[in-house]
TIDRENLO-499264 format. One record per residue (C-alpha): chain; x, y, z; residue number from 1. Coordinates in steps of 0.25 Angstrom, whole numbers. Layout:
N
+--------+-------+-------+-------+-----+
! chaine !    xx !    yy !    zz ! num !
+--------+-------+-------+-------+-----+
!      A !     X !     Y !     Z ! NUM !
...
+--------+-------+-------+-------+-----+
REM end
This chain:
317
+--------+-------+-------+-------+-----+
! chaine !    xx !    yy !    zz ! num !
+--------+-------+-------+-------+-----+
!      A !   255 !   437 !   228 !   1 !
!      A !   254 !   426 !   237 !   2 !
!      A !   264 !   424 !   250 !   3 !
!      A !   272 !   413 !   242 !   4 !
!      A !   272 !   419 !   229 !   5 !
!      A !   278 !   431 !   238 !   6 !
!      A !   286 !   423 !   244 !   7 !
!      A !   292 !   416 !   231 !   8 !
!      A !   296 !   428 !   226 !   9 !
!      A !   303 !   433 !   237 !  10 !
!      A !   311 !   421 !   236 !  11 !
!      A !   313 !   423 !   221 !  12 !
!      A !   317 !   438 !   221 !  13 !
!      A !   328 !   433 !   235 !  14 !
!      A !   334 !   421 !   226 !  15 !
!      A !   336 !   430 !   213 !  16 !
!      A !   343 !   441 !   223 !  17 !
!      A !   349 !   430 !   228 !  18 !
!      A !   355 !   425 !   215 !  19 !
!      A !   358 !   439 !   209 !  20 !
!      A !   367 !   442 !   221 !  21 !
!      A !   376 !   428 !   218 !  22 !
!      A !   377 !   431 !   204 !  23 !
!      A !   382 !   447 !   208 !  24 !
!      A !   389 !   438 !   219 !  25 !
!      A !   396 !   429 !   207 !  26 !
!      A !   399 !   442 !   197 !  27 !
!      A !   407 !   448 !   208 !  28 !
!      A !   414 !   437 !   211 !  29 !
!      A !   418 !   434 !   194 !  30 !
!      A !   420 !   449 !   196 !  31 !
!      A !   431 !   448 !   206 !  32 !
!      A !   438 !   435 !   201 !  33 !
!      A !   439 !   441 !   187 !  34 !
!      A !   447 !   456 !   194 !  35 !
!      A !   456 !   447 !   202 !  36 !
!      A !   459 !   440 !   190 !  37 !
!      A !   462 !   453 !   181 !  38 !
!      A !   470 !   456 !   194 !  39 !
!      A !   479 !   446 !   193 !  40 !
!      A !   481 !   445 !   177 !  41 !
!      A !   483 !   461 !   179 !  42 !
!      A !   494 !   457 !   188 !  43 !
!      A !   489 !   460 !   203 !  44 !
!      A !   493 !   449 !   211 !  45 !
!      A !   484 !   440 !   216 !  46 !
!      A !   486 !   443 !   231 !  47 !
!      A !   483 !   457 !   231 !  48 !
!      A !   470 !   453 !   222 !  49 !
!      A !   466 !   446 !   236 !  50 !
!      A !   468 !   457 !   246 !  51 !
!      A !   457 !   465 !   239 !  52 !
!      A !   446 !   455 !   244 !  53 !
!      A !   450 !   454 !   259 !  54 !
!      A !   455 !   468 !   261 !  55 !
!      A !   439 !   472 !   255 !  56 !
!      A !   432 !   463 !   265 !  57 !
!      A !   441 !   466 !   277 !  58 !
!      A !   437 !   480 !   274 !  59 !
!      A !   423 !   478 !   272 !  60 !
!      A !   423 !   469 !   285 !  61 !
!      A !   428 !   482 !   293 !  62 !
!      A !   416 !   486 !   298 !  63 !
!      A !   413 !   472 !   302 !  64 !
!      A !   426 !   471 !   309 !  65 !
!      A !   425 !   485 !   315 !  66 !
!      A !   410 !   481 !   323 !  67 !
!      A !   414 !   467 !   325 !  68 !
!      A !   428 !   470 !   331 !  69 !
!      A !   437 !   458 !   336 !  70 !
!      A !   427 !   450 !   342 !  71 !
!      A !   419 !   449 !   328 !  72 !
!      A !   433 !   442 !   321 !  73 !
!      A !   435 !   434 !   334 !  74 !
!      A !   435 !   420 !   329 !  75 !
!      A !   436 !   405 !   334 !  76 !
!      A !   438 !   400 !   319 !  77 !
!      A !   451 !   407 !   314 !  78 !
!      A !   456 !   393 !   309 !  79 !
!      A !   444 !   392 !   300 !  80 !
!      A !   445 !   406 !   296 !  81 !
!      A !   458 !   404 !   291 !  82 !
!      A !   455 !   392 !   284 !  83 !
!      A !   444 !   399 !   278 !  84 !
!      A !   451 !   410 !   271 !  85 !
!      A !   462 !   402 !   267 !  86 !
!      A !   453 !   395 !   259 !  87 !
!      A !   447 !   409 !   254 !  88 !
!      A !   461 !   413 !   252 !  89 !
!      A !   464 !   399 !   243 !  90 !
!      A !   452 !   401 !   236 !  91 !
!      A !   452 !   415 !   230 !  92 !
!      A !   466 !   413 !   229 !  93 !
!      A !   466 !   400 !   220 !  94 !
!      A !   452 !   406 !   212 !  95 !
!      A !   463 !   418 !   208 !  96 !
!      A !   472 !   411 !   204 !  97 !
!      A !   460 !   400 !   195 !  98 !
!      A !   456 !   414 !   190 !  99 !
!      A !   468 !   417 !   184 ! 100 !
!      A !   473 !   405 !   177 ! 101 !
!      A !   461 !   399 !   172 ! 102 !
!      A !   448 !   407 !   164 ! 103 !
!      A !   440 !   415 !   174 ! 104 !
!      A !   429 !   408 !   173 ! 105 !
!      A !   435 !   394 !   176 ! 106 !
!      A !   441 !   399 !   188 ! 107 !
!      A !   427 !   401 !   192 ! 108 !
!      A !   420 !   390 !   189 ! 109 !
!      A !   431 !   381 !   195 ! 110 !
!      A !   431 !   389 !   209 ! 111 !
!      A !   417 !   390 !   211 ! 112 !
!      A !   416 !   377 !   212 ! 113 !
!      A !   419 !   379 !   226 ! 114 !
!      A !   404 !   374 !   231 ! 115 !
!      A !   409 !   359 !   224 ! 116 !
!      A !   422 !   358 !   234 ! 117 !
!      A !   413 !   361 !   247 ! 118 !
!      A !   407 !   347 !   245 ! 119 !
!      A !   420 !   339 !   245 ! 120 !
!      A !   426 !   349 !   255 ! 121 !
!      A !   414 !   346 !   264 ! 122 !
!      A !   416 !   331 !   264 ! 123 !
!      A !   430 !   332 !   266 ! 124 !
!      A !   432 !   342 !   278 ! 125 !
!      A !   418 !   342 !   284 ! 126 !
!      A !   413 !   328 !   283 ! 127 !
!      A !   399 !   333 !   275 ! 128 !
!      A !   393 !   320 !   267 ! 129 !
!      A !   389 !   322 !   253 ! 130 !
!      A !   377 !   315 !   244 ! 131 !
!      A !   379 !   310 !   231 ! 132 !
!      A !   372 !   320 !   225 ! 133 !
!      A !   381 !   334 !   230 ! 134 !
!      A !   393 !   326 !   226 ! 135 !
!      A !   389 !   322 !   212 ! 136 !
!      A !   386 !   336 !   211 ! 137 !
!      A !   399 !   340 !   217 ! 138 !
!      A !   407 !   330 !   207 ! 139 !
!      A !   397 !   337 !   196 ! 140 !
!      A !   402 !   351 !   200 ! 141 !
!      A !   418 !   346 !   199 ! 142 !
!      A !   415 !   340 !   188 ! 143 !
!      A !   412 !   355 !   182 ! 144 !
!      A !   425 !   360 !   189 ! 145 !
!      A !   433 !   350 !   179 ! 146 !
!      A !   424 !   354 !   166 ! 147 !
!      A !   430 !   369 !   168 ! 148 !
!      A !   442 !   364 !   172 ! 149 !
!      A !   446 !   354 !   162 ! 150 !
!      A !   448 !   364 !   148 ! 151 !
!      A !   460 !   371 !   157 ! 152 !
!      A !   464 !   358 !   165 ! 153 !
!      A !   460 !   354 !   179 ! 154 !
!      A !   473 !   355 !   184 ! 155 !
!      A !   476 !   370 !   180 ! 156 !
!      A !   482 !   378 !   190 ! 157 !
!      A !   468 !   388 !   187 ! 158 !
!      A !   458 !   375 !   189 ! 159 !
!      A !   467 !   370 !   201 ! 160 !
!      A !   465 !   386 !   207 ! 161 !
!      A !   451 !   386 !   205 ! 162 !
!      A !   447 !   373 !   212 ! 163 !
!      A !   456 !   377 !   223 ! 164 !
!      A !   448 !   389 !   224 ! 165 !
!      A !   437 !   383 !   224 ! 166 !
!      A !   440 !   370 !   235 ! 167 !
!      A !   444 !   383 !   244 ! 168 !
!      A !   433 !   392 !   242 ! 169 !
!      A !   425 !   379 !   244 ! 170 !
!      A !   432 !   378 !   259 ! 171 !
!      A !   429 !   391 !   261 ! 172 !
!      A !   415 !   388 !   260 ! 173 !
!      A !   417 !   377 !   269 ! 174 !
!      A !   424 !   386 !   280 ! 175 !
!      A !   415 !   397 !   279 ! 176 !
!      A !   403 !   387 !   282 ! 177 !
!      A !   411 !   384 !   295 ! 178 !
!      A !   412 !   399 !   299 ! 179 !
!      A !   398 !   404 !   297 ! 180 !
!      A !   395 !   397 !   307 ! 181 !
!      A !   402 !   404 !   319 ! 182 !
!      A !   408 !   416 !   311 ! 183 !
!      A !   402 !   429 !   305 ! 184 !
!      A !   403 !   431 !   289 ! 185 !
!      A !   411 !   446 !   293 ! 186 !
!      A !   422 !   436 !   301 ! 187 !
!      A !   423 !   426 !   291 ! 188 !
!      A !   426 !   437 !   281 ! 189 !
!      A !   435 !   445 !   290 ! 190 !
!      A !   443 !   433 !   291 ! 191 !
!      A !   444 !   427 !   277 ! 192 !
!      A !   449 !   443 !   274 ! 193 !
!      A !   459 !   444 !   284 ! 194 !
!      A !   464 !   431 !   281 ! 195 !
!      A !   464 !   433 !   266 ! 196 !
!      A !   471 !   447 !   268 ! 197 !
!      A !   482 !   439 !   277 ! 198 !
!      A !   483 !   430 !   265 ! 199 !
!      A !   483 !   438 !   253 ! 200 !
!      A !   490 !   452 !   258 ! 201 !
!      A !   504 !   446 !   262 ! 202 !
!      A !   503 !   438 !   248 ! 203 !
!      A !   498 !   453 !   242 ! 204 !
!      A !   510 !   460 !   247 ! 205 !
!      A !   520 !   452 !   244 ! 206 !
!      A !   515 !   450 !   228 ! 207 !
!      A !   510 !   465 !   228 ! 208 !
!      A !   509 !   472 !   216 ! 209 !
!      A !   503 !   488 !   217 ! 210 !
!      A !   490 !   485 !   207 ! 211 !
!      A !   487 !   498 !   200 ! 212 !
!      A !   475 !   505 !   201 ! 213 !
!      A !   466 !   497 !   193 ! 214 !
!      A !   470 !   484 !   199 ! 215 !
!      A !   469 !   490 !   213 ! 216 !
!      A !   453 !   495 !   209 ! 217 !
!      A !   451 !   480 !   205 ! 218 !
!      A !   457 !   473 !   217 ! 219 !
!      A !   448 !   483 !   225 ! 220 !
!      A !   438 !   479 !   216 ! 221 !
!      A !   440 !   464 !   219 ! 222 !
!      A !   438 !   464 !   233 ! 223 !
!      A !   423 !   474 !   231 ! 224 !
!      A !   419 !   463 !   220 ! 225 !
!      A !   422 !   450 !   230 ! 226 !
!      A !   415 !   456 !   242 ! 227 !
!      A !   404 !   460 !   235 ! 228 !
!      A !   403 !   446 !   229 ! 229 !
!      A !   404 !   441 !   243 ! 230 !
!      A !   393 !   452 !   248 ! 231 !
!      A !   384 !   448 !   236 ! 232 !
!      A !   385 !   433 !   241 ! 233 !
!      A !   380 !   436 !   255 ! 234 !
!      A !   368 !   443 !   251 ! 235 !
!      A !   364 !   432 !   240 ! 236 !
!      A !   364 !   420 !   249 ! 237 !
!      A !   353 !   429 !   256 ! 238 !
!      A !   344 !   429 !   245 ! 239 !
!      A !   346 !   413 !   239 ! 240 !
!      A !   350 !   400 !   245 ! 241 !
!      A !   367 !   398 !   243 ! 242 !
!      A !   361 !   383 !   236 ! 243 !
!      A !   354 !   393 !   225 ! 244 !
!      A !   367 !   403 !   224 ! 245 !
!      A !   379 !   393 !   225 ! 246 !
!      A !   379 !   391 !   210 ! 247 !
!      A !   378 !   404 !   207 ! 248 !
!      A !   391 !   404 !   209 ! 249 !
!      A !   394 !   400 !   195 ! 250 !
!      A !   387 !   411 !   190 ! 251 !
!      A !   400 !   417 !   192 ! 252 !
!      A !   406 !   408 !   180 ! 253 !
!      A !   401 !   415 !   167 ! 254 !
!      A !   404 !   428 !   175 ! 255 !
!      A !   418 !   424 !   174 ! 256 !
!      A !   419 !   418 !   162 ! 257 !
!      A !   413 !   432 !   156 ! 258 !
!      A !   423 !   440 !   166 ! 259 !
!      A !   433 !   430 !   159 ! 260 !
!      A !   432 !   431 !   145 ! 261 !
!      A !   428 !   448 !   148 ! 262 !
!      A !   442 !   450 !   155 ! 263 !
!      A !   450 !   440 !   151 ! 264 !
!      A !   444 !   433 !   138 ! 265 !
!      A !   443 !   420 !   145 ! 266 !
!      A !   434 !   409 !   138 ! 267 !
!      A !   424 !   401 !   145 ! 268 !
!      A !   421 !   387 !   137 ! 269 !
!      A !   412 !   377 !   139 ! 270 !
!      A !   418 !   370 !   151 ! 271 !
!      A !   416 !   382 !   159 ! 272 !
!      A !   403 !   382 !   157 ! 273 !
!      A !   399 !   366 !   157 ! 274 !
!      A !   406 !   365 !   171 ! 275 !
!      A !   400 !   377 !   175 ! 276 !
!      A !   389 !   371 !   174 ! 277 !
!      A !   392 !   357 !   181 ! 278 !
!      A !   398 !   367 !   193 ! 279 !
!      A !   384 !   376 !   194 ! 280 !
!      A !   375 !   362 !   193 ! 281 !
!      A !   383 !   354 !   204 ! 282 !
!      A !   383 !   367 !   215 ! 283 !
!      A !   369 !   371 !   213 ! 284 !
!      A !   365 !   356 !   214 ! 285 !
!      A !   375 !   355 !   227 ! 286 !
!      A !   366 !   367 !   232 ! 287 !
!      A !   354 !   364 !   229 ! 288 !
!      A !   355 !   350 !   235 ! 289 !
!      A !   361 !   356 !   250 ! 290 !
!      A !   350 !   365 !   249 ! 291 !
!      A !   340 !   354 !   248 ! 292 !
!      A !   346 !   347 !   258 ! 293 !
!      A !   347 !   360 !   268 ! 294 !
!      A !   332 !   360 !   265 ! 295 !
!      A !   329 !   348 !   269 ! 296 !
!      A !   338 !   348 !   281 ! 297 !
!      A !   331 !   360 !   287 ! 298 !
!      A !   318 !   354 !   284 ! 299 !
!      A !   321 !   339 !   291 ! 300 !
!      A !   326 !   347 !   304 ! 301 !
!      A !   314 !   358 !   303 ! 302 !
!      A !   305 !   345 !   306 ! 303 !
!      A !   294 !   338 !   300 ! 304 !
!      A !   283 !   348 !   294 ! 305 !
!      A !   269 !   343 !   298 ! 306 !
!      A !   259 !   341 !   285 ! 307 !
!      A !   247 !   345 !   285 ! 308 !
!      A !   235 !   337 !   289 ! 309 !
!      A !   224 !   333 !   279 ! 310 !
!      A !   215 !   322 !   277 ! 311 !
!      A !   227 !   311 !   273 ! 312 !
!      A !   236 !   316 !   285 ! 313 !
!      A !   227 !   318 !   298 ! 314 !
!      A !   227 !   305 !   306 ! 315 !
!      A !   216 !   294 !   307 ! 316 !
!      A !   209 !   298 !   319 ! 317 !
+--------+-------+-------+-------+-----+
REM end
C-alpha cells in the first residue's frame, strides 16, 4: 500500500470515529432532554431538574480547581461570563419548557436550529458581512423552522420556547468564540456552573419538592448523561472537521421522535421530517461553504506556490 493510500485511510478511519462520537454525542443529548421531560410530567419541578447539571461538572472540575487554585479562575472578562451563562441559563431553561409543551421531537428540531440564528446575530452585534448565497441558505433553514412549526402554530407558547432556545444557544456560541480566545475551556466551564447553580438553586429551594428515589436516580442520571454528551463532543471535533459534524446535529431528530413516541406516544408527521430536511441541507451547506472559504483564506495568506517548470514554462533564453 502506497504512502497516499495509507494516508487516505487514516483519514477515512479518523472521520468515521469522528462521526460515530457525534452521533454517541446526539443520543446522549435526546437521552437527557427526554429524562428532564419524564421529570417534569412526573412532577419534579423544573429548577431542581437543572441543578443536577451544574452540581456534576462543578464536582467534576474539582480537581481542576484544586491544581489550578485561585489564580486559574482569576479573570478579566466576568461581564462576558455572565452574559454567557445567562444565555446558557435562557437556553436549557426555554428548551425545557419547548419540550414539554410541544412533541419531543419538535422541540428538537426547532432548537437546533441554533447554527441558522448565528448568522443574523453575527450581523447584528458583530458587524460580519454576509454573501448571497449563506443567506439564501439561512432563509432556507427558517424556512424549515416554520414547516415543523406550522401544524401546532408558530405562535405556540412551545414553538415560541424552542426558538428562544435556540437564538440563545446561538449567542452562546457567539460568546464562547469570544472567550477561547483568552480563557481556558476548565474556566469557561467553571463559570457557566457557578453561575448556573446561582441561578437555579435559590429558584430550586424555593419550589423544592423531596423527588423520591427513582426520580432522584434520574436527576443524578441527567447530569452523567449531559457531560458525557459534552465530553463525547470534544473528542469528536478531534477526529472530523466541525463543518462535516455540525449537521449531525439532527441526527438527534429521529432519536426523539423514537424517544417520543416510546415514552410518551408522541407522533411524528411529515412536517417533521420535510423541515428536517430543509434545516439539515441549509447547515451543512452554511458549513461547507465557511469551510471552503477558510480553505482558501489559509491558502491566499500561505503565499503563492511555485509550479513546476517544463517545456511551456521555462523562460526564452
Amino acid at each position: 500500500m502506497s504512502a497516499a493510500a495509507g494516508d487516505g485511510g487514516s483519514a477515512a478511519r479518523s472521520l468515521w470515529i469522528g462521526l460515530g462520537l457525534m452521533l454517541l454525542t446526539q443520543a446522549q443529548w435526546a437521552m437527557w432532554g427526554a429524562t428532564l421531560k419524564y421529570l417534569v410530567l412526573d412532577g419534579v419541578p423544573m429548577a431542581l431538574c437543572f441543578v443536577a447539571r451544574p452540581i456534576a461538572a462543578l464536582l467534576l472540575l474539582l480537581p481542576w480547581m484544586l491544581r489550578a487554585g485561585w489564580r486559574g479562575l482569576a479573570t478579566e472578562r466576568l461581564p462576558l461570563h455572565a452574559l454567557r451563562s445567562l444565555a446558557g441559563v435562557t437556553s436549557t431553561g426555554a428548551q425545557l419548557v419547548a419540550v414539554v409543551l410541544i412533541p419531543f421531537a419538535d422541540a428538537v428540531a426547532v432548537t437546533y436550529a441554533k447554527p441558522l440564528w448565528v448568522i443574523p446575530l453575527a450581523v447584528l452585534f458583530l458587524g460580519e458581512r454576509v454573501g448571497w448565497r449563506r443567506s439564501l441558505a439561512t432563509a432556507v433553514g427558517f424556512v424549515g423552522v416554520l414547516v415543523v412549526a406550522g401544524p401546532r402554530g408558530v405562535v405556540s407558547p412551545g414553538v415560541l420556547a424552542a426558538v428562544l432556545s435556540g437564538v440563545a444557544g446561538a449567542a452562546v456560541m457567539l460568546m464562547i468564540k469570544s472567550l477561547t480566545s483568552t480563557e481556558p475551556a476548565g474556566r469557561i466551564l467553571f463559570y457557566y456552573s457557578a453561575l448556573s447553580l446561582l441561578v437555579w438553586g435559590p429558584m430550586a429551594a424555593f419550589d423544592w419538592a423531596t423527588p423520591n428515589l427513582f426520580q432522584f436516580a434520574l436527576l443524578a442520571l441527567s447530569g452523567a448523561i449531559v457531560l458525557l454528551g459534552d465530553y463525547l463532543m470534544t473528542r469528536a471535533v478531534r477526529y472530523a472537521e466541525a463543518s462535516v459534524l455540525a449537521p449531525m446535529d439532527y441526527s438527534q431528530v429521529p432519536m426523539a421522535a423514537a424517544l417520543g413516541a416510546l415514552l410518551f406516544g408522541e407522533e411524528a408527521g411529515w412536517s417533521l421530517a420535510i423541515g428536517t430536511a430543509l434545516m439539515v441541507g441549509a447547515v451543512w451547506y452554511i458549513a461547507r461553504r465557511e469551510a471552503m472559504l477558510l480553505r482558501a483564506a489559509a491558502v491566499r495568506a500561505s503565499g503563492p506556490v511555485a509550479a513546476p517548470r517544463g517545456p511551456s514554462t521555462d523562460p526564452t533564453p
